[in-house]
C-alpha positions as CSV (number, residue, x, y, z in Angstrom):
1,X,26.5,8.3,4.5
2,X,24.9,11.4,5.7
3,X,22.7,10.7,8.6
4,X,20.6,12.2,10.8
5,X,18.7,12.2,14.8
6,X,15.1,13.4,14.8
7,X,14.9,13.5,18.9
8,X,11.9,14.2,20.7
9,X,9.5,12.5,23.6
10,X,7.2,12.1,20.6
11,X,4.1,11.6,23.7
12,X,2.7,11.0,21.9
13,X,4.2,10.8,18.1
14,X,1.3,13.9,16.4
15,X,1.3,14.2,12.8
16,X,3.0,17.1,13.1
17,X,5.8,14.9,13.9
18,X,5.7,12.8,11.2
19,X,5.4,15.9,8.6
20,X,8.9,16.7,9.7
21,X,9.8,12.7,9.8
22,X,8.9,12.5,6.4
23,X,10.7,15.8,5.0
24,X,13.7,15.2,6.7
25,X,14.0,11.8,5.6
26,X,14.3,12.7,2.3
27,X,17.5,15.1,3.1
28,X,19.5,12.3,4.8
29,X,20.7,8.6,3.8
30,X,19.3,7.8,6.9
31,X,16.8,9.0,9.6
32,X,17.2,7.7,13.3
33,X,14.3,9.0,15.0
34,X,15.3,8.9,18.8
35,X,12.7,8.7,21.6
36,X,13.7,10.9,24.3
37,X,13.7,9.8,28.5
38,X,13.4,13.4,29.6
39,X,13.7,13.7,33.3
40,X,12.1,16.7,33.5
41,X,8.9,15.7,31.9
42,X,6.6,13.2,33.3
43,X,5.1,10.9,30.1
44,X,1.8,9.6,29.6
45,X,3.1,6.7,28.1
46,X,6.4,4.3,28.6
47,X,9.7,4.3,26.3
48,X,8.5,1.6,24.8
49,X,5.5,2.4,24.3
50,X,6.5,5.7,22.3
51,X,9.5,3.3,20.6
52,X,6.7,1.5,19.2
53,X,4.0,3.9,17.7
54,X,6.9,5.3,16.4
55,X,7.8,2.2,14.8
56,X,4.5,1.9,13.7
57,X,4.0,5.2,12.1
58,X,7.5,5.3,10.1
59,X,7.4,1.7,8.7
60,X,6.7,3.4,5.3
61,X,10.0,5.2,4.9
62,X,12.3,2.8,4.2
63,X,15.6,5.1,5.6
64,X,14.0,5.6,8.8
65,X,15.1,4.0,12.1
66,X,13.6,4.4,15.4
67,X,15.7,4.1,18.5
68,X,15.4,5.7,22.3
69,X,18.3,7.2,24.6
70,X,18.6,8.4,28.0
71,X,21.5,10.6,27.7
72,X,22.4,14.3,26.5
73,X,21.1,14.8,22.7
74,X,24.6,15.4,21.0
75,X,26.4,12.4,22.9
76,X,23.7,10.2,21.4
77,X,23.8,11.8,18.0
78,X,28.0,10.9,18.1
79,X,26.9,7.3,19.3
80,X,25.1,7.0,16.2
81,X,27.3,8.9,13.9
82,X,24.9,11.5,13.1
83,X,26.0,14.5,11.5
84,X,22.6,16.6,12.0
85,X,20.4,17.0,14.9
86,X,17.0,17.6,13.2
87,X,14.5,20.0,15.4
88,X,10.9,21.5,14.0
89,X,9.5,24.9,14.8
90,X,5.9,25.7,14.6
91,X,6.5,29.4,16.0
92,X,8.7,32.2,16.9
93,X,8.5,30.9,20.4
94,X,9.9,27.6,19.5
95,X,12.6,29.0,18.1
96,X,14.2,31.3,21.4
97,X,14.3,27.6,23.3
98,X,15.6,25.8,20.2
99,X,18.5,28.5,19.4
100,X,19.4,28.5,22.9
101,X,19.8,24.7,22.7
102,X,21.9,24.7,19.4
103,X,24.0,26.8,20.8
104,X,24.8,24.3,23.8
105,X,24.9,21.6,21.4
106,X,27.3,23.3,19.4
107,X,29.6,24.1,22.6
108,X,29.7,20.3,23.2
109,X,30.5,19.4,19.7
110,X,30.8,21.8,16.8
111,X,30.9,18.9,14.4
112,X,27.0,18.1,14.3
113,X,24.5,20.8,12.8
114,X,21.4,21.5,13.8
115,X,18.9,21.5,11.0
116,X,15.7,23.6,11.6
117,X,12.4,22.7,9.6
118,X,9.6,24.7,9.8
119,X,6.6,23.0,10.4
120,X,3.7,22.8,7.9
121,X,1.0,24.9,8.8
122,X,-1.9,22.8,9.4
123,X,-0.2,21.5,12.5
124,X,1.6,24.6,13.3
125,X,-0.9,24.6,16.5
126,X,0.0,20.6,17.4
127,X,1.3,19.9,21.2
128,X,1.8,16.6,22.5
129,X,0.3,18.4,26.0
130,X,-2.6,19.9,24.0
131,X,-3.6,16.0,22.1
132,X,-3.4,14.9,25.4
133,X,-5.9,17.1,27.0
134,X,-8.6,17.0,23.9
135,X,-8.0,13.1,24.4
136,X,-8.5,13.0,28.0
137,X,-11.7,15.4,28.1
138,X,-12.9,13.2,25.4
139,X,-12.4,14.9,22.3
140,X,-11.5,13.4,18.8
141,X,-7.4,14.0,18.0
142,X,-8.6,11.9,14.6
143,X,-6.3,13.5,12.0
144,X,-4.1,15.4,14.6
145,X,-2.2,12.0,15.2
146,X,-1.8,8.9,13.3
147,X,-4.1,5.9,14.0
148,X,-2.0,3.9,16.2
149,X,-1.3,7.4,18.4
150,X,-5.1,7.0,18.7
151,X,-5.4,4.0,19.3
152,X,-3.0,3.8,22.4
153,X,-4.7,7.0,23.5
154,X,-7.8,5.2,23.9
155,X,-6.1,2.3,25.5
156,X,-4.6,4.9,27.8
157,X,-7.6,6.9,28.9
158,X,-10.0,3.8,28.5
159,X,-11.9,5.5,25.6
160,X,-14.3,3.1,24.2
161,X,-13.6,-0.1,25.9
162,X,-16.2,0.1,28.6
């Protein structure tokens, strides 16, 4: 079975995101997107809150898991017997910080590939950081994310529920 990790803090999941979700699960048996706890970022919303629109937005693709770890990218990919790490790029500047970490992940284990998909270009402009602040100055982030992304966003920010 060839299977694949999709990690990311997905804070939240964009559809951005799931454009790479959906292309990548249709190069693997199996897709376990893993929510990241990245101690060097501080979330908007909980692990299990991004576990779940994740959940949410991939219950269409039948070979698609959803899981979250809290330890170095390639030990979790051997955990789950994945033979790819899957990473999108939007730019060229995605790419210097993405090389640089393949080439780490390869150091710690040469077995796993990283598999680079570029982003399609409609969201080649799509942050996490950047939904966040057109949410939180009120803007509409309809079509940027998928509807449950939105919905927590409001939830979060108290959009609409006043």
């Amino acid at each position: 079975m060839r299977r694949a990790i999709y990690p990311g803090s997905f804070d939240p999941v964009t559809n951005g995101h799931l454009d790479i979700i959906e292309r990548a699960s249709g190069l693997f048996d199996e897709l376990v997107v893993s929510v990241a706890v990245n101690i060097g970022k501080n979330p908007m919303f909980t692990l299990e809150e991004r576990t779940e629109m994740l959940r949410h937005t991939c219950r269409h693709i039948p070979n698609v898991k959803v899981d979250n770890f809290e330890t170095l990218t390639v030990r979790y990919a051997e955990s789950v017997g994945a033979q790819a790490i899957i990473r999108g790029l939007r730019a060229v500047s995605d790419f210097e910080y993405e090389f640089e970490m393949a080439l780490m992940n390869r150091r710690l284990n040469d077995n796993i590939e990283m598999v680079f998909l570029m982003t399609n270009a409609e969201y080649s402009y799509l942050r996490a950081s950047i939904i966040k602040e057109i949410a939180g100055l009120g803007g509409s982030v309809k079509g940027l994310v998928p509807e449950i992304a939105e919905e927590y966003l409001k939830r979060k920010l108290n959009i609409g529920t006043k």
